[in-house]
PDB file with one MODEL, atoms N, CA, C and O in Angstrom:
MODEL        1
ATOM      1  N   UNK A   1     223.461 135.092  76.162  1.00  0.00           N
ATOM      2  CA  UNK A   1     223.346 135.240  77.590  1.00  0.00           C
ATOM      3  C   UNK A   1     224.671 135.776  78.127  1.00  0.00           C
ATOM      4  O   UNK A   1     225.765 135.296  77.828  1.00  0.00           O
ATOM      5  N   UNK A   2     224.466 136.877  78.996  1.00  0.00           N
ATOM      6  CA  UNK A   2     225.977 137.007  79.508  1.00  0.00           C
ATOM      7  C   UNK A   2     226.498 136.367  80.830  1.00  0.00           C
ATOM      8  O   UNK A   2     225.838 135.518  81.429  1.00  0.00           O
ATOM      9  N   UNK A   3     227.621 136.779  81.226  1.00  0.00           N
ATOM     10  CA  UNK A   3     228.466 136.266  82.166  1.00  0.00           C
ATOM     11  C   UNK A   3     228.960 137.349  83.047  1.00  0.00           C
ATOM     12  O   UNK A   3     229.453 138.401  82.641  1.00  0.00           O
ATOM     13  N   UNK A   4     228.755 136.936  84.550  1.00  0.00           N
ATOM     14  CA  UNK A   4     229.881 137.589  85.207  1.00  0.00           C
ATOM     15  C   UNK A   4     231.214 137.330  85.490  1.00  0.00           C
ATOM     16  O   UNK A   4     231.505 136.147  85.316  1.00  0.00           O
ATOM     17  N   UNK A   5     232.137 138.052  85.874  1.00  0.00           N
ATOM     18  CA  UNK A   5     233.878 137.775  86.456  1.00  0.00           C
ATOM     19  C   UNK A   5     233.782 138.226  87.273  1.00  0.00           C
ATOM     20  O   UNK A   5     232.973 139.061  87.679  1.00  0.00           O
ATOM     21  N   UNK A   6     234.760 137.667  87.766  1.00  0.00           N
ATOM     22  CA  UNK A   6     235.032 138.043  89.151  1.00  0.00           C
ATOM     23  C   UNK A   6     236.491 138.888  89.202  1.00  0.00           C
ATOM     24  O   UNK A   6     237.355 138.068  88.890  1.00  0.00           O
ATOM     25  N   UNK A   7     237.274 140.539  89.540  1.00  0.00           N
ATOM     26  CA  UNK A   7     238.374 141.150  89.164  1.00  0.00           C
ATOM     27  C   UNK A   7     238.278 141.861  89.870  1.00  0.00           C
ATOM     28  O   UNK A   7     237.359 142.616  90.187  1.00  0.00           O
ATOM     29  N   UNK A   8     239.842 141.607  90.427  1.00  0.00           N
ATOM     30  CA  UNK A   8     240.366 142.634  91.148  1.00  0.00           C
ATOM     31  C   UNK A   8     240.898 143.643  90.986  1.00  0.00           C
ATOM     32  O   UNK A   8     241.532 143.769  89.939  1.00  0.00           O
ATOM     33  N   UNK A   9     240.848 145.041  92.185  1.00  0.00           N
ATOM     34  CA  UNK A   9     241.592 146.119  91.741  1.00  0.00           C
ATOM     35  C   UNK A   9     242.369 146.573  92.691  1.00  0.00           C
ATOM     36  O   UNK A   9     242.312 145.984  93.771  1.00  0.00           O
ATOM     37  N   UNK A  10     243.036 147.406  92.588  1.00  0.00           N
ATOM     38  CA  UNK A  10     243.920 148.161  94.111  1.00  0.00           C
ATOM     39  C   UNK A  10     242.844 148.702  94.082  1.00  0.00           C
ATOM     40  O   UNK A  10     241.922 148.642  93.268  1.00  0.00           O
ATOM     41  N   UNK A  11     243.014 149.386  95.249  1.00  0.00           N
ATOM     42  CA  UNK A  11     242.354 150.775  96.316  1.00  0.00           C
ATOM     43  C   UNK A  11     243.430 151.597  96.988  1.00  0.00           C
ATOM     44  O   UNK A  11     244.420 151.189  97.595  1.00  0.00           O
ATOM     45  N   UNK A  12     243.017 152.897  96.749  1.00  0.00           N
ATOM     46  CA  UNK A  12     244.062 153.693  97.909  1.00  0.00           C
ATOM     47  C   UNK A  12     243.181 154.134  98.404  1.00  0.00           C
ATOM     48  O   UNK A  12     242.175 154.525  97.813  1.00  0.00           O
ATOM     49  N   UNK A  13     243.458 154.180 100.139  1.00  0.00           N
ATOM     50  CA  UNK A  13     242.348 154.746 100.892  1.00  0.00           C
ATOM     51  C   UNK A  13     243.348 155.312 101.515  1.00  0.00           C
ATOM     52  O   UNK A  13     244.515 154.962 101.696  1.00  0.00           O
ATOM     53  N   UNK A  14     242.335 156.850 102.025  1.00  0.00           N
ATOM     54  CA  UNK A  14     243.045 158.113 102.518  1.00  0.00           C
ATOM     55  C   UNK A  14     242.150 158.647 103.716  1.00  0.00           C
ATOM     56  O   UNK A  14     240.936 158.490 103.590  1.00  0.00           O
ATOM     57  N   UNK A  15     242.531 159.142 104.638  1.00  0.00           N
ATOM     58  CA  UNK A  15     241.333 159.927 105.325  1.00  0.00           C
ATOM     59  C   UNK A  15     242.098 161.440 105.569  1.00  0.00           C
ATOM     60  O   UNK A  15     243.204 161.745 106.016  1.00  0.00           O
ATOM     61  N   UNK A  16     240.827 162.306 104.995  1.00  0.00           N
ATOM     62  CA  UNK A  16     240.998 163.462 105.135  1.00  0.00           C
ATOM     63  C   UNK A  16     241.034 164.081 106.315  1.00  0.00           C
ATOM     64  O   UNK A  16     241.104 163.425 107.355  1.00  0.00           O
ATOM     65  N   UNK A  17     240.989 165.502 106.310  1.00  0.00           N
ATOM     66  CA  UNK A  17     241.346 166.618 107.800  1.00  0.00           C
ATOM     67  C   UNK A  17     240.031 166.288 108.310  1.00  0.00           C
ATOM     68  O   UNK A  17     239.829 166.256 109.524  1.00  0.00           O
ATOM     69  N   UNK A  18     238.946 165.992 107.297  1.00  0.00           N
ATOM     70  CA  UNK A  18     237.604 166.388 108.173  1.00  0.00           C
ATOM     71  C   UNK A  18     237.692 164.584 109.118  1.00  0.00           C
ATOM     72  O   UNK A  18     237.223 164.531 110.255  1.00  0.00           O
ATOM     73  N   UNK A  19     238.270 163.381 108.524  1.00  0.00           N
ATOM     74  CA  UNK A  19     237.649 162.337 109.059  1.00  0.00           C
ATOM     75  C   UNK A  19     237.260 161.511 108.045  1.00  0.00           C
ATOM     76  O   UNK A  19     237.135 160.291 108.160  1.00  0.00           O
ATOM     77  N   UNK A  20     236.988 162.399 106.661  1.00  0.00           N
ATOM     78  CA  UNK A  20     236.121 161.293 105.791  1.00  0.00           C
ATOM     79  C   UNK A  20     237.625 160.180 105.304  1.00  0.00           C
ATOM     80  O   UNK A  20     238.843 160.285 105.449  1.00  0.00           O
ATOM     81  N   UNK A  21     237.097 159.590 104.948  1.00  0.00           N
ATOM     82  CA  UNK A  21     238.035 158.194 104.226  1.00  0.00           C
ATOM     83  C   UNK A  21     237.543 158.142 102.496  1.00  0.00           C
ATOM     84  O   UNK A  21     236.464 157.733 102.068  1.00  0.00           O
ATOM     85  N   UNK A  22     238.585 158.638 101.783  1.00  0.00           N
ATOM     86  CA  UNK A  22     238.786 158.475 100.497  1.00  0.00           C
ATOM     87  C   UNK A  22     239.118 157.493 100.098  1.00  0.00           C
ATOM     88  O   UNK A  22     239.899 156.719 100.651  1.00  0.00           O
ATOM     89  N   UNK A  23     238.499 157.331  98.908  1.00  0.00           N
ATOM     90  CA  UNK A  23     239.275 155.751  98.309  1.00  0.00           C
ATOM     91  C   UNK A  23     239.398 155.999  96.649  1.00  0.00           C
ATOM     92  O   UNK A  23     238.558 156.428  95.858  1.00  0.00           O
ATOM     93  N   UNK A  24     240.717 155.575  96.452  1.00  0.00           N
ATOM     94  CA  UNK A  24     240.908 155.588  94.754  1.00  0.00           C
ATOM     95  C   UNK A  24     241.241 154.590  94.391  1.00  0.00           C
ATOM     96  O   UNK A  24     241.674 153.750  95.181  1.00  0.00           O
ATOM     97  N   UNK A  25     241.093 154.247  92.375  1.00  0.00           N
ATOM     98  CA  UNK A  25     241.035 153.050  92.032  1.00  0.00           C
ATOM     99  C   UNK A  25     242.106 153.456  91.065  1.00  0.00           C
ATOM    100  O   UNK A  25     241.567 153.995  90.099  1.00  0.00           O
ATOM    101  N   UNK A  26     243.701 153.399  90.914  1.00  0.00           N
ATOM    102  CA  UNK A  26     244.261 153.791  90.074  1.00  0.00           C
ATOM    103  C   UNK A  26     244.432 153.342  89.126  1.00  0.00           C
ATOM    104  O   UNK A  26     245.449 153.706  88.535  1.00  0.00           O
ATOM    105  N   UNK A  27     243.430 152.192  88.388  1.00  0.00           N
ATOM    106  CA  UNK A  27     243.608 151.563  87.259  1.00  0.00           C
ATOM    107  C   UNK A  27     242.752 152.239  85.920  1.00  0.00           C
ATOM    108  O   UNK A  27     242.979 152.232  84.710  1.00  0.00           O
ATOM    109  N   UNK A  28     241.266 153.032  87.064  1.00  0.00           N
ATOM    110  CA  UNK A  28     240.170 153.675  86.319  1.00  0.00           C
ATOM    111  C   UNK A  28     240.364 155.139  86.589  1.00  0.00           C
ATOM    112  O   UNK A  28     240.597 155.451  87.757  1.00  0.00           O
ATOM    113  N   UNK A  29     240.297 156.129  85.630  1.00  0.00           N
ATOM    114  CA  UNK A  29     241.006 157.143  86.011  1.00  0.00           C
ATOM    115  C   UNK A  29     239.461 157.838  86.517  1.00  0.00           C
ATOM    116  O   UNK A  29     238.486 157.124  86.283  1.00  0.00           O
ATOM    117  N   UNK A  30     239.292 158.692  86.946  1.00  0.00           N
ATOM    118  CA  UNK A  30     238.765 159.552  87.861  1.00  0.00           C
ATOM    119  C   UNK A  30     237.537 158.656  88.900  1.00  0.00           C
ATOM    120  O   UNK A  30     236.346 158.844  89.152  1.00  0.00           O
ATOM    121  N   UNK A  31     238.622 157.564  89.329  1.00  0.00           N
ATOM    122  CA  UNK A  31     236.980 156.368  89.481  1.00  0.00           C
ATOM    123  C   UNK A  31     237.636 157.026  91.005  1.00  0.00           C
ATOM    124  O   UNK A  31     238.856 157.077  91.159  1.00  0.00           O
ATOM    125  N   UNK A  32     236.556 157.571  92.220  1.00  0.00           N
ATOM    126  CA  UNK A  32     237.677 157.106  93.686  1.00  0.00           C
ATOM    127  C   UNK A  32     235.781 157.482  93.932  1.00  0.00           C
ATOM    128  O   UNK A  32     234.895 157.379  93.084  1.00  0.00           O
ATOM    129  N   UNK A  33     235.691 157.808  95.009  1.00  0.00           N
ATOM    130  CA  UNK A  33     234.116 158.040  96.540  1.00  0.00           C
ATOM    131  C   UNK A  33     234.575 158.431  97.503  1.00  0.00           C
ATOM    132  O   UNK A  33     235.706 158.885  97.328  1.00  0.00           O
ATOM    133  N   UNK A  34     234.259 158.471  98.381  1.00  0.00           N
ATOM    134  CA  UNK A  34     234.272 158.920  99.709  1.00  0.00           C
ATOM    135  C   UNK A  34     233.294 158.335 100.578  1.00  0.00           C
ATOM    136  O   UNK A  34     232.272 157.820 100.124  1.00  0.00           O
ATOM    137  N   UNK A  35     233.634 158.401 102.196  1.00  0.00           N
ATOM    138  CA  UNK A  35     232.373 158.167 103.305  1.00  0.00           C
ATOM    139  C   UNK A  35     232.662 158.408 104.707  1.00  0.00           C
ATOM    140  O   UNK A  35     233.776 157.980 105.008  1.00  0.00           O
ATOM    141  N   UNK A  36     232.243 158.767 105.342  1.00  0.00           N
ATOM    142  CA  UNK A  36     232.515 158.549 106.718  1.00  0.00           C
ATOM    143  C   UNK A  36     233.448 157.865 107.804  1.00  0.00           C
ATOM    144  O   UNK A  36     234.371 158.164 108.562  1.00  0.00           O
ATOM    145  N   UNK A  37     232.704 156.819 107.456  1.00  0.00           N
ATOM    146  CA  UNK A  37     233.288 155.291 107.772  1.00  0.00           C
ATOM    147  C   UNK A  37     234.145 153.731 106.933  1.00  0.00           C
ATOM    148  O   UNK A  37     233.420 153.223 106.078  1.00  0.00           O
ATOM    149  N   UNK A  38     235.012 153.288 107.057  1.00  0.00           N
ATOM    150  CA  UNK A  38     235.176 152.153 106.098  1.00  0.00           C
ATOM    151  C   UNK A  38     234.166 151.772 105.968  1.00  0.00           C
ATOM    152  O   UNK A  38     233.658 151.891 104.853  1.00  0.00           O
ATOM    153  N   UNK A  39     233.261 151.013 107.264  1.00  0.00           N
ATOM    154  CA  UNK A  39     231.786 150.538 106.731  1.00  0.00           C
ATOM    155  C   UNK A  39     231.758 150.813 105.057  1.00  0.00           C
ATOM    156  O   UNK A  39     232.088 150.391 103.949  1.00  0.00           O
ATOM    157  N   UNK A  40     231.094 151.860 105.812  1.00  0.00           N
ATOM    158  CA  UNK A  40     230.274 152.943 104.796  1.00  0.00           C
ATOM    159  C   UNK A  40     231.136 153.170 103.035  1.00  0.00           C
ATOM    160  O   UNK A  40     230.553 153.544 102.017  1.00  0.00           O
ATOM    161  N   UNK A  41     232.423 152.856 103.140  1.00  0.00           N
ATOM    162  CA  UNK A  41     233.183 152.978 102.473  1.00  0.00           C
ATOM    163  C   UNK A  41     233.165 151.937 101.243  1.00  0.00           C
ATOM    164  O   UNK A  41     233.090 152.042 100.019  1.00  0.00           O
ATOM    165  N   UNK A  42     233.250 151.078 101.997  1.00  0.00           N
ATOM    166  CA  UNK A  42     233.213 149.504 101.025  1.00  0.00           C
ATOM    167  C   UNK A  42     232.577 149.408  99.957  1.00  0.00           C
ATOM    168  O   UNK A  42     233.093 149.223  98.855  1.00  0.00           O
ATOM    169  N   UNK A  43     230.886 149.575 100.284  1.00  0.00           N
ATOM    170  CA  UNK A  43     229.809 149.511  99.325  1.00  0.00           C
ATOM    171  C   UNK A  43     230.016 150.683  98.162  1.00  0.00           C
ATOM    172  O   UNK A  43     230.100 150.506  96.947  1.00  0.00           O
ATOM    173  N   UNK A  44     230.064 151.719  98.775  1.00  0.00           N
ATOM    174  CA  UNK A  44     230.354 152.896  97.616  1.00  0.00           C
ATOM    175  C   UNK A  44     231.554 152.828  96.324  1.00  0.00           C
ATOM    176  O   UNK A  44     231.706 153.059  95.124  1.00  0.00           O
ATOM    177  N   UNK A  45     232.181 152.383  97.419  1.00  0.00           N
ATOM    178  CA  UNK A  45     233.975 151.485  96.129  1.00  0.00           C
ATOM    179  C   UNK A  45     233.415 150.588  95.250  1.00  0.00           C
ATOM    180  O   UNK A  45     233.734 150.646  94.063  1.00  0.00           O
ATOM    181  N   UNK A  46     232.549 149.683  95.686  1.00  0.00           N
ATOM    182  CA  UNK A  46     232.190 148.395  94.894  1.00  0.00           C
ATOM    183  C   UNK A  46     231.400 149.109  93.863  1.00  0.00           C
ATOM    184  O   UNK A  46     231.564 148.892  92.663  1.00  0.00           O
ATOM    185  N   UNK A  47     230.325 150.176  94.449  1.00  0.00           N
ATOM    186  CA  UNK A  47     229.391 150.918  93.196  1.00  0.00           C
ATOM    187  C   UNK A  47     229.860 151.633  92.242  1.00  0.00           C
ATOM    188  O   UNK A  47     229.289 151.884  91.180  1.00  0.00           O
ATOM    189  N   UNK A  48     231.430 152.158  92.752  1.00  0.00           N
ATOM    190  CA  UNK A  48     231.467 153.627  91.337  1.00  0.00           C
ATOM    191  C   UNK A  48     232.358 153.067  90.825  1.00  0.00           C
ATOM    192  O   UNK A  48     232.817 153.577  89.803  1.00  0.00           O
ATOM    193  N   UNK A  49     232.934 151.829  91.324  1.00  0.00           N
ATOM    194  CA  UNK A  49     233.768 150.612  89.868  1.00  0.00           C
ATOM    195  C   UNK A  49     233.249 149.941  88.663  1.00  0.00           C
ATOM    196  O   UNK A  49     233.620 149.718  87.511  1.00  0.00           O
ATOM    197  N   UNK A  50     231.927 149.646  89.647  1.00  0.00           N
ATOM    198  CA  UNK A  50     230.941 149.223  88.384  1.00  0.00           C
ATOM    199  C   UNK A  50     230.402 150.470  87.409  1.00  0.00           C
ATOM    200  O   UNK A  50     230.101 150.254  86.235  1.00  0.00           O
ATOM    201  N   UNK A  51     230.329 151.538  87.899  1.00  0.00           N
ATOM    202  CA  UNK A  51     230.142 152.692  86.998  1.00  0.00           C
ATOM    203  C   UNK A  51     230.901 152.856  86.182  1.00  0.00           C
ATOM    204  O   UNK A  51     230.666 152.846  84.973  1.00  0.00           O
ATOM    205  N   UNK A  52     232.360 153.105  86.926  1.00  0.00           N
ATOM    206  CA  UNK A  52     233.301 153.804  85.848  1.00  0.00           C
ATOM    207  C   UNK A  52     233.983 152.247  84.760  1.00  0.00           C
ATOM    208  O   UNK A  52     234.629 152.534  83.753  1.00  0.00           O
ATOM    209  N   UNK A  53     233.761 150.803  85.089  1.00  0.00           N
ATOM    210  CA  UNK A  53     233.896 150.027  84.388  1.00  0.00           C
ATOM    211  C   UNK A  53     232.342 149.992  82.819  1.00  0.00           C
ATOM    212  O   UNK A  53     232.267 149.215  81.868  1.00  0.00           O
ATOM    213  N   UNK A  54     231.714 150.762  83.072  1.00  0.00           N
ATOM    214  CA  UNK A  54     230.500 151.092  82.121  1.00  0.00           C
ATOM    215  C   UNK A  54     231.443 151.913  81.194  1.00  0.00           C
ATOM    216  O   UNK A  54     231.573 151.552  80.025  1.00  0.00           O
ATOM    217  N   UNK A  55     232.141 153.057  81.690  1.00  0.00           N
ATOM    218  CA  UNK A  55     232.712 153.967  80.563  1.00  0.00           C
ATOM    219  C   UNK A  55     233.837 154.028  79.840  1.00  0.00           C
ATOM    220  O   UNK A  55     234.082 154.631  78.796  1.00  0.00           O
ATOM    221  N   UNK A  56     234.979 152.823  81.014  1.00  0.00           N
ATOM    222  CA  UNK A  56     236.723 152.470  80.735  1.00  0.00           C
ATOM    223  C   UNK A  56     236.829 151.491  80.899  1.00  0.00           C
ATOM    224  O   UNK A  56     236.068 150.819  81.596  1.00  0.00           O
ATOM    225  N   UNK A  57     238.048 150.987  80.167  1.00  0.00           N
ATOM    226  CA  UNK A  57     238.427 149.700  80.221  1.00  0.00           C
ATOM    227  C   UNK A  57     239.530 149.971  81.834  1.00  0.00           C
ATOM    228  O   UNK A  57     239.685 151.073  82.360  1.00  0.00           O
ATOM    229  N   UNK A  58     240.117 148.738  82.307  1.00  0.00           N
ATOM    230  CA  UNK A  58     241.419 149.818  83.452  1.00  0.00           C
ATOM    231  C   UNK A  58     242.149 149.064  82.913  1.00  0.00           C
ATOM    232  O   UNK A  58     242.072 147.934  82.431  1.00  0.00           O
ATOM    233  N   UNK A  59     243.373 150.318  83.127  1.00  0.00           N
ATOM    234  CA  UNK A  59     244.621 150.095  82.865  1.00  0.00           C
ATOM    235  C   UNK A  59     245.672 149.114  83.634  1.00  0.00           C
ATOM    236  O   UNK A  59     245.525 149.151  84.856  1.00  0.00           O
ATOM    237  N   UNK A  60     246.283 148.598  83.359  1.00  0.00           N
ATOM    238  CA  UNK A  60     247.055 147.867  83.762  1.00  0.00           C
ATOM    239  C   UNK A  60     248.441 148.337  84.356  1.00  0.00           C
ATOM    240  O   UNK A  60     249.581 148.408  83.899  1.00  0.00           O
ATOM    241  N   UNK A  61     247.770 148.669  85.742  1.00  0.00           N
ATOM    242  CA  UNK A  61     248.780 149.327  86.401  1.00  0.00           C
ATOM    243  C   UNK A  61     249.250 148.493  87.614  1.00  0.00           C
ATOM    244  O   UNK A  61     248.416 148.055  88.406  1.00  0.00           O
ATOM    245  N   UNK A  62     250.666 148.250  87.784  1.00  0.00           N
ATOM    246  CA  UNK A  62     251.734 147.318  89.129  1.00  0.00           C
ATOM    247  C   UNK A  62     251.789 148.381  90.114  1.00  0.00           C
ATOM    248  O   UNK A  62     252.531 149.350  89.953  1.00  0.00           O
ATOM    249  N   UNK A  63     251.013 148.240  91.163  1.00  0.00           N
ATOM    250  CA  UNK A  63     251.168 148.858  92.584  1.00  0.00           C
ATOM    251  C   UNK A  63     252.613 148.619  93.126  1.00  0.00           C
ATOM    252  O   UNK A  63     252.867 147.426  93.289  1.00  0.00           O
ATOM    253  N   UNK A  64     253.767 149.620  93.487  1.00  0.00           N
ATOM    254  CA  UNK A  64     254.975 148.867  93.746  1.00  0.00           C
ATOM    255  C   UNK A  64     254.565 149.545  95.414  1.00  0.00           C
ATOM    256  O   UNK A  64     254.383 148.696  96.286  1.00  0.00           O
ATOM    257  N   UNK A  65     254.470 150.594  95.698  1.00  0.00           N
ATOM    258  CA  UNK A  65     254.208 150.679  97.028  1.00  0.00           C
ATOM    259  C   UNK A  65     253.820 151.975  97.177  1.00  0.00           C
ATOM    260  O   UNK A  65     253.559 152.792  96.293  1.00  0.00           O
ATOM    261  N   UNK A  66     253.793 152.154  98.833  1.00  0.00           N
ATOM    262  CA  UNK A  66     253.105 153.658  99.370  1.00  0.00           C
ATOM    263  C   UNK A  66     254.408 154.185 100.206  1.00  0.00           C
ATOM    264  O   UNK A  66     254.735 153.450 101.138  1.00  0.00           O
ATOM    265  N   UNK A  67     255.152 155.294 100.009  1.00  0.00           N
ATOM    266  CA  UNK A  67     255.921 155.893 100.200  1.00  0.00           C
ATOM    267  C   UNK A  67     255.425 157.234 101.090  1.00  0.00           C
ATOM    268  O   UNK A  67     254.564 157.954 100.584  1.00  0.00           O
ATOM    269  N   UNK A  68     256.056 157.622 102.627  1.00  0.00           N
ATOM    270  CA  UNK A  68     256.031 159.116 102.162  1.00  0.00           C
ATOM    271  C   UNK A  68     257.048 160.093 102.220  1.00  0.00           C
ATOM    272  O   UNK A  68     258.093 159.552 102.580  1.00  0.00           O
ATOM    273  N   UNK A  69     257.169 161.147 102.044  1.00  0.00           N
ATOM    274  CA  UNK A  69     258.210 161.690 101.625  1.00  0.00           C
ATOM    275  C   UNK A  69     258.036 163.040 102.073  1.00  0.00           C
ATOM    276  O   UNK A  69     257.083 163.764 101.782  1.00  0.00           O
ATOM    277  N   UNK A  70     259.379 163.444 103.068  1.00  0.00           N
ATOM    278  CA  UNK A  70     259.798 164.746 103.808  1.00  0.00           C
ATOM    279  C   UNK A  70     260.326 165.406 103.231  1.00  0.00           C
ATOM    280  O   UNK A  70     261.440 165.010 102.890  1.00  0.00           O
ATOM    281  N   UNK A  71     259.834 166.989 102.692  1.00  0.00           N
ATOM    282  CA  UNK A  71     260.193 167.998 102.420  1.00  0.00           C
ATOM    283  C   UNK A  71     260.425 168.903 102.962  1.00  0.00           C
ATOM    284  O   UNK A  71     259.718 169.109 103.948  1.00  0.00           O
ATOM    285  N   UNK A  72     261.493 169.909 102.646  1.00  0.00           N
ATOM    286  CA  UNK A  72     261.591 170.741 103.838  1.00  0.00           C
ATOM    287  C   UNK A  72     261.695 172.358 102.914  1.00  0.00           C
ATOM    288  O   UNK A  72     261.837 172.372 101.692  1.00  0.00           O
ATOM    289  N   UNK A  73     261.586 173.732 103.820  1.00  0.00           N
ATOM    290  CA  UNK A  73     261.783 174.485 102.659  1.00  0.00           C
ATOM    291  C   UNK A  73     260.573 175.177 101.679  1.00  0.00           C
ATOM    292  O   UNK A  73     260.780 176.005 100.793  1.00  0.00           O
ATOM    293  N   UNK A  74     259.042 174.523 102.141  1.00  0.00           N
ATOM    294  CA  UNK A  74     257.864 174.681 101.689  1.00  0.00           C
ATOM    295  C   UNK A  74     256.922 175.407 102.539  1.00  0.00           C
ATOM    296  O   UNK A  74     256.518 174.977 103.620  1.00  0.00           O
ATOM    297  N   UNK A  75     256.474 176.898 101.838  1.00  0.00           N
ATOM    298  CA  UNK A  75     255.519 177.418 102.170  1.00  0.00           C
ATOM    299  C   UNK A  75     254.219 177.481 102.114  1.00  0.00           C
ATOM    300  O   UNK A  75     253.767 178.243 101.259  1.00  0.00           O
ATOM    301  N   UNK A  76     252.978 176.521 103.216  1.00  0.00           N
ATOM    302  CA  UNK A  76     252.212 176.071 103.288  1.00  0.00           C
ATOM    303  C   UNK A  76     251.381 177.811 103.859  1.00  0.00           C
ATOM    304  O   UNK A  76     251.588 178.554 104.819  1.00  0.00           O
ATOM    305  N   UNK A  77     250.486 177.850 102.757  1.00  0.00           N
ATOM    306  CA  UNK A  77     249.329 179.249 102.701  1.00  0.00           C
ATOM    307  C   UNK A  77     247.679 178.398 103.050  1.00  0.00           C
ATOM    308  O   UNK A  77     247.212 177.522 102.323  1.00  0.00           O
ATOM    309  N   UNK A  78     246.970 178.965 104.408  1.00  0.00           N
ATOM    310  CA  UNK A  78     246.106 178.562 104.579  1.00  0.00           C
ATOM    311  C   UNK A  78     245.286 179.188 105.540  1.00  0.00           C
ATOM    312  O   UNK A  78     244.176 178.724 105.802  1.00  0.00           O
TER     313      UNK A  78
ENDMDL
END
């Protein structure tokens, strides 16, 4: 018979130019979703962890923090 656990992961959540809100799981490598809304966001995170936990183990990675960082000197083509 099996068992569930209960495990945690980081999340990085981002929102793009359009509005949507990205979310990545940097422990599972190409695991992240997208949505609209956080709402909307939550459930989809919880689903493609359980996916990409079907194909990878995650890595054991220490979140130290979120930084950002000013460059200057860069030619932005768009």
């Amino acid at each position: 018979m099996g068992y569930t656990t209960l495990i945690s992961f980081t999340a990085i959540i981002e929102q793009d130019e359009d509005g949507y809100f990205i979310a990545t799981i940097p422990s599972l490598k190409s695991c992240y979703t997208q949505a609209k809304t956080l709402e909307g966001l939550y459930p989809r995170l919880q689903e493609v962890i359980k996916l990409c936990l079907e194909e990878e183990q995650p890595t054991n990675i220490k979140l130290i923090g979120v930084q950002q960082i000013q460059i200057s000197g860069v030619n932005i083509y768009g």
